[in-house]
N, CA, C and O atoms as a MOPAC input file, in Angstrom:
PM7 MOZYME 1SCF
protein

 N     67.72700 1   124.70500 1   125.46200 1
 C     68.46000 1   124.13800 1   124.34600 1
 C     68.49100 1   122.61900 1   124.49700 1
 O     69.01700 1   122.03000 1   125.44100 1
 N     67.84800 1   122.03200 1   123.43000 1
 C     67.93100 1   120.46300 1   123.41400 1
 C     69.61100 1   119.84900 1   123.42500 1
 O     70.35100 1   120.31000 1   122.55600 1
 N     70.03800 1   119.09000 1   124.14900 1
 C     71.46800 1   118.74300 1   124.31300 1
 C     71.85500 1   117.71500 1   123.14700 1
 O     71.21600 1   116.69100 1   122.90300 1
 N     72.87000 1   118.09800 1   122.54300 1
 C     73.26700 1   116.66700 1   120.91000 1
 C     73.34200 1   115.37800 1   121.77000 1
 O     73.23600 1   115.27900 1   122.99300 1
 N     73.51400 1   114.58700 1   121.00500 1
 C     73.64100 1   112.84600 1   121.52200 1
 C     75.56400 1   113.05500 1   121.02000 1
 O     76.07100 1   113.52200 1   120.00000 1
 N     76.11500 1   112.52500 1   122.14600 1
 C     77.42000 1   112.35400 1   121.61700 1
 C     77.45500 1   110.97300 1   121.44000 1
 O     76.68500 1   110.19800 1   122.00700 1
 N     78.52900 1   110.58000 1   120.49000 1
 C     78.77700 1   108.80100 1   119.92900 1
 C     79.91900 1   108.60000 1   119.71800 1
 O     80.60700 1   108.94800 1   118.75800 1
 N     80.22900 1   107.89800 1   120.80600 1
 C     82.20100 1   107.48200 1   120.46000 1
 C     82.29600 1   106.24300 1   120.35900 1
 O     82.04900 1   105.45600 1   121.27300 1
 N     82.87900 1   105.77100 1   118.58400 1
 C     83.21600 1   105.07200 1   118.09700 1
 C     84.68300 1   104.69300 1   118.56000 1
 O     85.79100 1   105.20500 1   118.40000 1
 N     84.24100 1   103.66400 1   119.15000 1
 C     85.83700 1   102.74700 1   119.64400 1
 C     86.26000 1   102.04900 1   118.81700 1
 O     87.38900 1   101.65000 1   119.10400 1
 N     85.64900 1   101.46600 1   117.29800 1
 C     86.88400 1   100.77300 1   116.41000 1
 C     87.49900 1   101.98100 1   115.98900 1
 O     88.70400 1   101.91200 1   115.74700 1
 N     86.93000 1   103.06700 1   115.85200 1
 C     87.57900 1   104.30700 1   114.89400 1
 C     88.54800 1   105.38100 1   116.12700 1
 O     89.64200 1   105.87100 1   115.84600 1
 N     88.12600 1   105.49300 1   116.93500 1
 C     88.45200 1   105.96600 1   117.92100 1
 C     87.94700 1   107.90300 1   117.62100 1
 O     88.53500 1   108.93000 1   117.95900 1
 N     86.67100 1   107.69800 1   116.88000 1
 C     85.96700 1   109.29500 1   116.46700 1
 C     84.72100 1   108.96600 1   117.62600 1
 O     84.08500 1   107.95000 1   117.90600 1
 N     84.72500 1   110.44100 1   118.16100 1
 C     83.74800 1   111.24400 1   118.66100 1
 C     82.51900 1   112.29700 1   117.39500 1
 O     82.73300 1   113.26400 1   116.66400 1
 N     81.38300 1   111.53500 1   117.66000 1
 C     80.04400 1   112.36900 1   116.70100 1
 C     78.99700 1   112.44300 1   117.74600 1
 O     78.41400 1   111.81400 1   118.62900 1
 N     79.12500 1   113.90100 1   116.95400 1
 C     77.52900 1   114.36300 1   117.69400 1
 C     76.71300 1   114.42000 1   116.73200 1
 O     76.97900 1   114.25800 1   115.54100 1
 N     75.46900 1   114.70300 1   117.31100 1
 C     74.44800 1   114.48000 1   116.86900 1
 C     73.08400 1   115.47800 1   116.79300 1
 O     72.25700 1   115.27800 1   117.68200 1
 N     72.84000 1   116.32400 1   116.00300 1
 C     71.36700 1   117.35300 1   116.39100 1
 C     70.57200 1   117.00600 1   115.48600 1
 O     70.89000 1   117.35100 1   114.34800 1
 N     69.61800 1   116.42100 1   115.61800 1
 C     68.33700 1   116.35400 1   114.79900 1
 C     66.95100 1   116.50200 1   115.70600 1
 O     66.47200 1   116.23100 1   116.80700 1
 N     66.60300 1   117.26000 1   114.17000 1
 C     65.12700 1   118.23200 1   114.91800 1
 C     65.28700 1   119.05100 1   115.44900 1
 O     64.47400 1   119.11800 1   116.37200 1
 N     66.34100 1   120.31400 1   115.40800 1
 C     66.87900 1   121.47500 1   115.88700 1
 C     67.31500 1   122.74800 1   114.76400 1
 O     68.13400 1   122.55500 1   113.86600 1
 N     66.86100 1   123.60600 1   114.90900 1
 C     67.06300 1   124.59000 1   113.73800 1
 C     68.83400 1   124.82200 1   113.72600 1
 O     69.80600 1   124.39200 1   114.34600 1
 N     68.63800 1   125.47800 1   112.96000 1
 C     69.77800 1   125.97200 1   112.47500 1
 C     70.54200 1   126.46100 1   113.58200 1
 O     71.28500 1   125.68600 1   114.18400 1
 N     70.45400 1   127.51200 1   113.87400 1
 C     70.99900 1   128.83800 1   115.03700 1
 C     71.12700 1   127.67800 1   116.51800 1
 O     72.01700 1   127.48300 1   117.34700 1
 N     69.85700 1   127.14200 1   116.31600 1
 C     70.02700 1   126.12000 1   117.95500 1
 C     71.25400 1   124.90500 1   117.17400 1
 O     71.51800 1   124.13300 1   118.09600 1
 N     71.92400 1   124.53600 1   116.12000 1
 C     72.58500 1   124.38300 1   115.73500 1
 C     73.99400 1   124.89600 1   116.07500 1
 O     74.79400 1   124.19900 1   116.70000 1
 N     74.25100 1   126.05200 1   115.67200 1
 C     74.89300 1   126.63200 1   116.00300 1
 C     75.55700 1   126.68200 1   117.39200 1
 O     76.74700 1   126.52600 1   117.66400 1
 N     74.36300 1   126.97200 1   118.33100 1
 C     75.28400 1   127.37400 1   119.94800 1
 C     74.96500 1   125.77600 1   120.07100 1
 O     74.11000 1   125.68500 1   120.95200 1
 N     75.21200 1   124.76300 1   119.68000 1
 C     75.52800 1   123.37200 1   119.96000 1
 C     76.87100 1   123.62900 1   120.33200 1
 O     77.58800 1   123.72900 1   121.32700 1
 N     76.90200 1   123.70500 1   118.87000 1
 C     78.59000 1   122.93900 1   118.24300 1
 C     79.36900 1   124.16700 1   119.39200 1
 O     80.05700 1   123.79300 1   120.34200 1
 N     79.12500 1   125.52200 1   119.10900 1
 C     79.86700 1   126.67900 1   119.98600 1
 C     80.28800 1   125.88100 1   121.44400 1
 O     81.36500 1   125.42900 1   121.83200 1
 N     79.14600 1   125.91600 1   121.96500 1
 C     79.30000 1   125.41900 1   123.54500 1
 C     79.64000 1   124.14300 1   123.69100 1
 O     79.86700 1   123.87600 1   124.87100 1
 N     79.80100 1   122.98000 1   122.73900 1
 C     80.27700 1   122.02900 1   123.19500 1
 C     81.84700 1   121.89300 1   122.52500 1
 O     82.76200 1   121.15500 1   122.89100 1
 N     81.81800 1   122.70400 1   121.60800 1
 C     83.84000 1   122.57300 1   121.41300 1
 C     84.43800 1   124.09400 1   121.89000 1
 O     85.61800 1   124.28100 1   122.18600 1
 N     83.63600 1   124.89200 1   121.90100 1
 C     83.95700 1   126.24900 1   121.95300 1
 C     85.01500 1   126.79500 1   120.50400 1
 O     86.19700 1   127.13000 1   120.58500 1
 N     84.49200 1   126.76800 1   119.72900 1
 C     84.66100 1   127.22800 1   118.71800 1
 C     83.25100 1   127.98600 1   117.74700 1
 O     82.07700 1   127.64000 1   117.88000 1
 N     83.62800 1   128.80000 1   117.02700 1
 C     82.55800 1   129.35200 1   116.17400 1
 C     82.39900 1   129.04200 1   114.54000 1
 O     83.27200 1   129.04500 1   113.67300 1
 N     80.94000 1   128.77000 1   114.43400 1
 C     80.94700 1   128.44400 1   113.25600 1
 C     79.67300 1   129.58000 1   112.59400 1
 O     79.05300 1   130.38700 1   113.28700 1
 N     79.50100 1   129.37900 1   111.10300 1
 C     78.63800 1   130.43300 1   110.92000 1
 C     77.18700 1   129.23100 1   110.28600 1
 O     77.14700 1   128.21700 1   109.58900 1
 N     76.50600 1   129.81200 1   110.78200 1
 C     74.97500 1   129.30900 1   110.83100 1
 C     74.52900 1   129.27700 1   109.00600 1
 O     74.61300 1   130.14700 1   108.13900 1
 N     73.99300 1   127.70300 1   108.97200 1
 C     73.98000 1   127.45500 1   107.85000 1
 C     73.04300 1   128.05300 1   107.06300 1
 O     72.07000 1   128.50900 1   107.66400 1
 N     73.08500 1   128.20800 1   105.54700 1
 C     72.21400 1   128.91500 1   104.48600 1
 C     70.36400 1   128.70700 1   104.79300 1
 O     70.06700 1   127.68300 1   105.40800 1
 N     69.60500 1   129.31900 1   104.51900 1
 C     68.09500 1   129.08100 1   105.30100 1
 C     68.02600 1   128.10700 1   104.10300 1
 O     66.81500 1   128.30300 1   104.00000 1
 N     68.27500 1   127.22500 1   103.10500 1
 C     68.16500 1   126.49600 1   102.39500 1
 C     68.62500 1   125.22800 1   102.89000 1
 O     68.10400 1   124.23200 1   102.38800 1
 N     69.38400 1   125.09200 1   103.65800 1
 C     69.92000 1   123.83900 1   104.26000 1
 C     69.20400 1   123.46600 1   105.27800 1
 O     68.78200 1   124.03900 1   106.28300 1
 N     69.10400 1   121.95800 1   104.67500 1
 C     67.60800 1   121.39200 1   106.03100 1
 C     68.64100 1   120.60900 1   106.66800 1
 O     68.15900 1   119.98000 1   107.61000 1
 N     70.55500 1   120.29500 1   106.43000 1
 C     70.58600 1   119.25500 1   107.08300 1
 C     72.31900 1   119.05600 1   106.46800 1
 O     72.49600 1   119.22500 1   105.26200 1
 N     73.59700 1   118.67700 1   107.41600 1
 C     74.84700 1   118.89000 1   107.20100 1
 C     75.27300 1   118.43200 1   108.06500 1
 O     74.74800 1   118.30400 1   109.17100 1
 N     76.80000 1   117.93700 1   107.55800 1
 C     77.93400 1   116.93200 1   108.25300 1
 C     78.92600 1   118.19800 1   108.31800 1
 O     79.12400 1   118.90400 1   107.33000 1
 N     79.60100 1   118.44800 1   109.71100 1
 C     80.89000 1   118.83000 1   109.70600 1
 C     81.62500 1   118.26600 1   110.42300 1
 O     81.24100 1   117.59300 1   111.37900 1
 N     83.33400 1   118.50400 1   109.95600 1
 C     84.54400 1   118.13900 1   110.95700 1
 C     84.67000 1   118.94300 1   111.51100 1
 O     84.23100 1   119.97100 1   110.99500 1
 N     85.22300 1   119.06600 1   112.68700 1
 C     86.12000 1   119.47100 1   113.85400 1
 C     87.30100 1   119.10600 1   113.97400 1
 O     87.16000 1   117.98300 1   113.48900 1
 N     88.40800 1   119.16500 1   114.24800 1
 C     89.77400 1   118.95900 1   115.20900 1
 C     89.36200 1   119.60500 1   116.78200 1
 O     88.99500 1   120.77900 1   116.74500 1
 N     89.38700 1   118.98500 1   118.07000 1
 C     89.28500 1   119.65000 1   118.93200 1
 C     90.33500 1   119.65700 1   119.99000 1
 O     91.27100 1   118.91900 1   119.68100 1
 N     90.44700 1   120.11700 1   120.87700 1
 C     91.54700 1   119.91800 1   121.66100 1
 C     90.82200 1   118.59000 1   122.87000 1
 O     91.34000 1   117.56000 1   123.29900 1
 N     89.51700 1   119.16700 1   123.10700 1
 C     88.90200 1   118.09300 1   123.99400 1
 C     88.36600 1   116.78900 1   123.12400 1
 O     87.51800 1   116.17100 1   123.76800 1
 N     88.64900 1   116.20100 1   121.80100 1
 C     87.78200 1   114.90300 1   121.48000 1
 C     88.78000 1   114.65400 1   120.41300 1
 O     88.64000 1   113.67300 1   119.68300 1
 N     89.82800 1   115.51100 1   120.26100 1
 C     90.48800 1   114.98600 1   118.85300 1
 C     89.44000 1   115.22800 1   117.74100 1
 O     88.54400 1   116.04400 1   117.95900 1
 N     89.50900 1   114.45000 1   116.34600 1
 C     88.23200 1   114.91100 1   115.97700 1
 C     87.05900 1   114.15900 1   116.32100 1
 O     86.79300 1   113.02200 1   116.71000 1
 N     86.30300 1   115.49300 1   115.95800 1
 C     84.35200 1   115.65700 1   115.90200 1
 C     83.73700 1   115.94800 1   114.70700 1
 O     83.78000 1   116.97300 1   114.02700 1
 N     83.04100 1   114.69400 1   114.51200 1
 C     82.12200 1   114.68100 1   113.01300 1
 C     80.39800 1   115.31400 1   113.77100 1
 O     79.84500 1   114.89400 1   114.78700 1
 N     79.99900 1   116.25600 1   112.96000 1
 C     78.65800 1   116.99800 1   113.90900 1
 C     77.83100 1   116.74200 1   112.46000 1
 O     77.87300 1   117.21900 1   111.32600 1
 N     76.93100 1   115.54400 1   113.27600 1
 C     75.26600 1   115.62600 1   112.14400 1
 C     74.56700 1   116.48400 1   112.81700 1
 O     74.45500 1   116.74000 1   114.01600 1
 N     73.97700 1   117.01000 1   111.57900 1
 C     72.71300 1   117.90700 1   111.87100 1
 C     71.82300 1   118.05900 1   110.89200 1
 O     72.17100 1   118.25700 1   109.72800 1
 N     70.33600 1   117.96600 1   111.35100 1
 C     69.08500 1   117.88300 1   110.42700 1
 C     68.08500 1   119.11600 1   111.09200 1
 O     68.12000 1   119.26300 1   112.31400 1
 N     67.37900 1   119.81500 1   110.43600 1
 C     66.64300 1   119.90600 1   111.23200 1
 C     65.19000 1   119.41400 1   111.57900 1
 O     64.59100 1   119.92400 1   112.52500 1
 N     64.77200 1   118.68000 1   111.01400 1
 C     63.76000 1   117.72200 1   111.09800 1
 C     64.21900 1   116.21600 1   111.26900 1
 O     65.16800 1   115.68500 1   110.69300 1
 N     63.13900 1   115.49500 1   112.40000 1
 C     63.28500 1   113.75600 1   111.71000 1
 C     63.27700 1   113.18200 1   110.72700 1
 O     63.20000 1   111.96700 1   110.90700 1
 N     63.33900 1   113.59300 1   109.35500 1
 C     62.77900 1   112.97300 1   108.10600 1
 C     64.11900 1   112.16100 1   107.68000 1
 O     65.20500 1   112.66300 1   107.39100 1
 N     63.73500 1   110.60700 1   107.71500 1
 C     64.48700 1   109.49400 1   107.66000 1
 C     65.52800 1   109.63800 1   106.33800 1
 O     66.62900 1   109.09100 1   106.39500 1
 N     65.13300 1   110.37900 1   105.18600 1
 C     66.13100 1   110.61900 1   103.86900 1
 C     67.23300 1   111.12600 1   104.17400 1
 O     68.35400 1   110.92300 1   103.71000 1
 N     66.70300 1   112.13200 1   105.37300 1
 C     68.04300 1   113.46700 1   105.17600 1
 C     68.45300 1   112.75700 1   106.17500 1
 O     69.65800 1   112.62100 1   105.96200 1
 N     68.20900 1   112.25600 1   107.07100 1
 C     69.64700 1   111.50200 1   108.30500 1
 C     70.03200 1   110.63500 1   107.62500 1
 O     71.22800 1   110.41200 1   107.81400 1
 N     69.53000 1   109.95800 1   106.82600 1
 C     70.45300 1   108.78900 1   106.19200 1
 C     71.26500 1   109.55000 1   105.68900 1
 O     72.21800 1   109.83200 1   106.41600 1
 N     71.23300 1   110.17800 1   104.28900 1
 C     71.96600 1   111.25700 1   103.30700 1
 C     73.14400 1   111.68700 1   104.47200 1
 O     74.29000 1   111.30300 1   104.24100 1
 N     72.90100 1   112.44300 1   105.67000 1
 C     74.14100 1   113.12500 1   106.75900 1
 C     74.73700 1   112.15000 1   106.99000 1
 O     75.87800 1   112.09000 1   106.53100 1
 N     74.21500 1   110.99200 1   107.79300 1
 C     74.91700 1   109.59800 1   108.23000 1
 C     76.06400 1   109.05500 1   106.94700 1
 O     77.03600 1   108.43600 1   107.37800 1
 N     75.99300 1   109.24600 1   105.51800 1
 C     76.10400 1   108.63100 1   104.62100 1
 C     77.52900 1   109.56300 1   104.61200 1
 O     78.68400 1   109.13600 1   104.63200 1
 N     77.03000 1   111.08900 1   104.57300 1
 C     78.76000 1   111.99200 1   104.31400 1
 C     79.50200 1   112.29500 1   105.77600 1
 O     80.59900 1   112.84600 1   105.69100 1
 N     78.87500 1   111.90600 1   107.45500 1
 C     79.02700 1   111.45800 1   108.32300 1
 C     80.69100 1   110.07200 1   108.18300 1
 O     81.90400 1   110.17400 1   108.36800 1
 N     80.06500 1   109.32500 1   107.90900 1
 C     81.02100 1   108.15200 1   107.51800 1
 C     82.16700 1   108.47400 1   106.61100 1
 O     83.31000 1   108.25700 1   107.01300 1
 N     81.98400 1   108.90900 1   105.57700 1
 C     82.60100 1   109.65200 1   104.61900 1
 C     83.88500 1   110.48800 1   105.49700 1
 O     85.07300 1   110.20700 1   105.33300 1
 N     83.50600 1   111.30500 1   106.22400 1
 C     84.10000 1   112.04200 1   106.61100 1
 C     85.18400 1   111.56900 1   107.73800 1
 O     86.34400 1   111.96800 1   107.84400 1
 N     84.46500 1   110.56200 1   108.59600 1
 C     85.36800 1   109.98500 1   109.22700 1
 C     86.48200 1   108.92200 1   108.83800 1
 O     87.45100 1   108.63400 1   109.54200 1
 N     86.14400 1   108.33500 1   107.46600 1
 C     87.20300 1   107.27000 1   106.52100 1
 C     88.53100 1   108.55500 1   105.97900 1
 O     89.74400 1   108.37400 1   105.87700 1
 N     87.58400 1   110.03700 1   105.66900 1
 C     88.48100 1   110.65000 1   105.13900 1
 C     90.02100 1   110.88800 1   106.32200 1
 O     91.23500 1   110.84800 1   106.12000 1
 N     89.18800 1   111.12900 1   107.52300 1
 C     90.11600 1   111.54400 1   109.00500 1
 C     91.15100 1   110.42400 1   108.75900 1
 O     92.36300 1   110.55800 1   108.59200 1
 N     90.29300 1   109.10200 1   108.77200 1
 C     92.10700 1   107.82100 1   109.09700 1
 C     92.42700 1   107.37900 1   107.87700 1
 O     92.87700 1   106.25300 1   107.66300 1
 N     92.10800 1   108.66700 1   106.59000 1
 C     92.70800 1   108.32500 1   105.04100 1
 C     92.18900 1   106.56300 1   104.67200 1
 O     92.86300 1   105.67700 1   104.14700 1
 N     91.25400 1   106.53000 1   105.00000 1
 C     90.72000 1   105.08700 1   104.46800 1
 C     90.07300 1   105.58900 1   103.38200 1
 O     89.14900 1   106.37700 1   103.58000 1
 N     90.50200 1   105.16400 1   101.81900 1
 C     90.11000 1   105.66900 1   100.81200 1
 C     88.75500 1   104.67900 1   100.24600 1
 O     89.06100 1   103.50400 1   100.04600 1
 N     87.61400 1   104.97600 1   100.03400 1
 C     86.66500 1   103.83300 1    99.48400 1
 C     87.16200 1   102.77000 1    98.34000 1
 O     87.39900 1   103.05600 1    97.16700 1
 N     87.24200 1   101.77700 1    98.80800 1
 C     87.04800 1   101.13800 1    97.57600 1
 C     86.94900 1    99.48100 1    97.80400 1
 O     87.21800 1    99.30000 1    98.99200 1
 N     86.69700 1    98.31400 1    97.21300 1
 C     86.56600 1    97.05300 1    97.61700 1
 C     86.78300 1    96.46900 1    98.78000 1
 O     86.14200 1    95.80700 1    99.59600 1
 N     88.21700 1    97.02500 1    98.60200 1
 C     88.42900 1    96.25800 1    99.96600 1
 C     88.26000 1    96.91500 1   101.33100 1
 O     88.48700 1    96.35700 1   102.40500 1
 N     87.73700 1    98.46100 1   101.12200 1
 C     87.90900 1    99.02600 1   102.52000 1
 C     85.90900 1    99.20300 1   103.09600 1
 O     85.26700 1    99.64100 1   104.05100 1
 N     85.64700 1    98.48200 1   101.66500 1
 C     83.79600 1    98.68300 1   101.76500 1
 C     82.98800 1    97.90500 1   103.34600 1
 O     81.98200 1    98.27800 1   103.94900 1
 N     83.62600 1    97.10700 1   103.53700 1
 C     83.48100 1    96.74700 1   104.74700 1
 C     83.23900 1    97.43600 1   106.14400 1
 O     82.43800 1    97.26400 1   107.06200 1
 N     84.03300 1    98.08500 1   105.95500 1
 C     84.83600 1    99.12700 1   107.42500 1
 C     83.81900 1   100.91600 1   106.97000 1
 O     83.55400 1   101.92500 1   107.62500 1
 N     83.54600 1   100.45500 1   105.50200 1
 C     82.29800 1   101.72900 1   105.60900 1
 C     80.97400 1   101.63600 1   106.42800 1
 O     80.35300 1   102.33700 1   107.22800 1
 N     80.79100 1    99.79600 1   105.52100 1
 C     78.94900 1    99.37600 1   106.03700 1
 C     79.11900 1    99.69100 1   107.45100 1
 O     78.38100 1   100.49300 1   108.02400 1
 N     80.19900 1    99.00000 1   108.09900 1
 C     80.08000 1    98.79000 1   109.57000 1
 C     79.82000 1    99.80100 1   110.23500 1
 O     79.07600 1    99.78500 1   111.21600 1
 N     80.78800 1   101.49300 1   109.48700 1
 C     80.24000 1   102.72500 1   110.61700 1
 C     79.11400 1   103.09900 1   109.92900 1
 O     78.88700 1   104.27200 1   110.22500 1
 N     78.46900 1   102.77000 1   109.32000 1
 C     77.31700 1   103.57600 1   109.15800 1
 C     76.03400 1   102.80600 1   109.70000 1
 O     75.04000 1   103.32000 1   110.21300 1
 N     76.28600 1   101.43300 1   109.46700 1
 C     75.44400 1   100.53300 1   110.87900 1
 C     75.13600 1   100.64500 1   112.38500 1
 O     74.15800 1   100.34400 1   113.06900 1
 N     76.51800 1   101.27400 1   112.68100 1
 C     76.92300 1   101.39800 1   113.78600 1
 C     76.26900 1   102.97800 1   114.09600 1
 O     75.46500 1   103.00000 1   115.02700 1
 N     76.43500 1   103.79400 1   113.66800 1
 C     75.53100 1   105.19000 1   113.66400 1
 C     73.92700 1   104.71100 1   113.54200 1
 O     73.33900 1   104.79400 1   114.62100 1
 N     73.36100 1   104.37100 1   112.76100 1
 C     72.14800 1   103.93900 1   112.64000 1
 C     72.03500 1   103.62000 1   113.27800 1
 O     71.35000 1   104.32800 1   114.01600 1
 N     72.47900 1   102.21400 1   113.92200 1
 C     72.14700 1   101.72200 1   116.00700 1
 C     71.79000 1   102.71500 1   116.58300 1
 O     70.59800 1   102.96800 1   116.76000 1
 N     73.04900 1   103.69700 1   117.10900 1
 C     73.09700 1   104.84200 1   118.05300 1
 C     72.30700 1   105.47400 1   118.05100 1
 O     71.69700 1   105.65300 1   119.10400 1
 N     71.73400 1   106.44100 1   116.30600 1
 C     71.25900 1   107.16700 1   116.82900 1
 C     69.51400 1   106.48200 1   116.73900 1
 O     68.67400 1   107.11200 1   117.38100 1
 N     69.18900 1   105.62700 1   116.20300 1
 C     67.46300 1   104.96500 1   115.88000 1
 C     66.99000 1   104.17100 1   116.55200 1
 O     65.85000 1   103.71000 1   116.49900 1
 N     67.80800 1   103.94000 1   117.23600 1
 C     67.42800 1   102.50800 1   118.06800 1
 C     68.09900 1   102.30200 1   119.37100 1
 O     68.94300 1   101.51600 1   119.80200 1
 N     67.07000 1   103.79800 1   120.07900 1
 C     67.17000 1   103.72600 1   121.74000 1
 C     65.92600 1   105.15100 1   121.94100 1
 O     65.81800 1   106.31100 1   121.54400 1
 N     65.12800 1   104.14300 1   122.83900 1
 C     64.39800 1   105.89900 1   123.54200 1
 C     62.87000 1   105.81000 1   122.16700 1
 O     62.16500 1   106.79800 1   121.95900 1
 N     62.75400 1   105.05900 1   121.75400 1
 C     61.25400 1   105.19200 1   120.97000 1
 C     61.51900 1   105.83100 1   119.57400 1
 O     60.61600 1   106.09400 1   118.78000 1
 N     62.92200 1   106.06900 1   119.33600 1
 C     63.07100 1   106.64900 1   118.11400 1
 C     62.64400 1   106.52500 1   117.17800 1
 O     62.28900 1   107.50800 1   116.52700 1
 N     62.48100 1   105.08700 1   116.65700 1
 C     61.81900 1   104.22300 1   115.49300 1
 C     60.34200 1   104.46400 1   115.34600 1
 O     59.86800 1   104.84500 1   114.27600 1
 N     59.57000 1   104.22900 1   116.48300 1
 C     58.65700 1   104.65400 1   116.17700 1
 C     58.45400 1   105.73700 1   115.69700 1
 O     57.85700 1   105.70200 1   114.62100 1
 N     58.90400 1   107.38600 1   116.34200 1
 C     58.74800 1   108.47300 1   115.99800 1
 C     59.02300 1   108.73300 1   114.14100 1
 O     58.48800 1   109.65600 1   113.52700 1
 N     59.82200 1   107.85000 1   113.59300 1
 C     60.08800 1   108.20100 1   111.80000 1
 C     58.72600 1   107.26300 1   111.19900 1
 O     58.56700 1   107.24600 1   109.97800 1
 N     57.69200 1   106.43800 1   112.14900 1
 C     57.15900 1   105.59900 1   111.12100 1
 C     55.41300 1   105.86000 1   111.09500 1
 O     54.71000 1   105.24900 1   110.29000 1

C-alpha cells in the first residue's frame, strides 16, 4: 500500500492527507488505517474527492484523493480541499477573506508539486 503524504498547515492549524494515483479501495484502507474509522469506497465513476474528518488523533482531517496524476482533477480536489478547510474555522468566502483562500491553496500546491520530481511527472 502506497503511504498518503500528510500536510500540516500551521497558519490553519489543519492536518491533510493526501492519495493521488491510488484507486479507490487502496483509498479506502488509507483513510481506515490512518484515522481508524470506516468509510464506504467511492462510486466507480469518481476519479477523484475531498473529505472531512473530525479525529481524535489530528482534530480535523481534510483527505484528497485522485486516482490518477492528471493536473485538472488535483487542482479541482485542492480547490474543494481549501473550501473545506475555510468551512472548519467558518471563514465564509468573500473579499475580504479571498486572501487567506489564495494562500491555502498555494500552500497545498507547494506541498504536494513541488518536492521529489513531481512536476516533472504532470508535464
Amino acid at each position: 500500500m502506497k503511504k498518503p503524504k500528510q500536510i500540516f498547515c500551521e497558519v490553519f492549524g489543519i492536518n491533510f492527507f493526501v492519495s493521488i494515483g491510488v484507486s479507490a479501495s487502496e483509498y479506502v484502507k488509507q483513510v481506515e488505517k490512518r484515522l481508524n474509522c470506516e468509510i464506504d469506497e467511492p462510486e466507480p465513476v469518481i476519479v477523484g474527492q475531498v473529505n472531512t474528518f473530525k479525529s481524535n488523533d489530528f482534530g480535523y482531517a481534510i483527505w484528497i484523493w485522485t486516482q490518477k496524476w492528471y493536473l485538472p482533477t488535483i487542482m479541482h480536489e485542492i480547490f474543494h480541499a481549501v473550501s473545506s478547510a475555510m468551512r472548519v474555522k467558518n471563514v465564509i468566502h468573500s473579499e475580504s477573506s479571498e486572501e487567506a483562500f489564495a494562500y491555502l491553496q498555494g500552500y497545498l500546491v507547494r506541498k504536494i508539486f513541488f518536492n521529489k520530481g513531481v512536476v516533472k511527472k504532470l508535464l
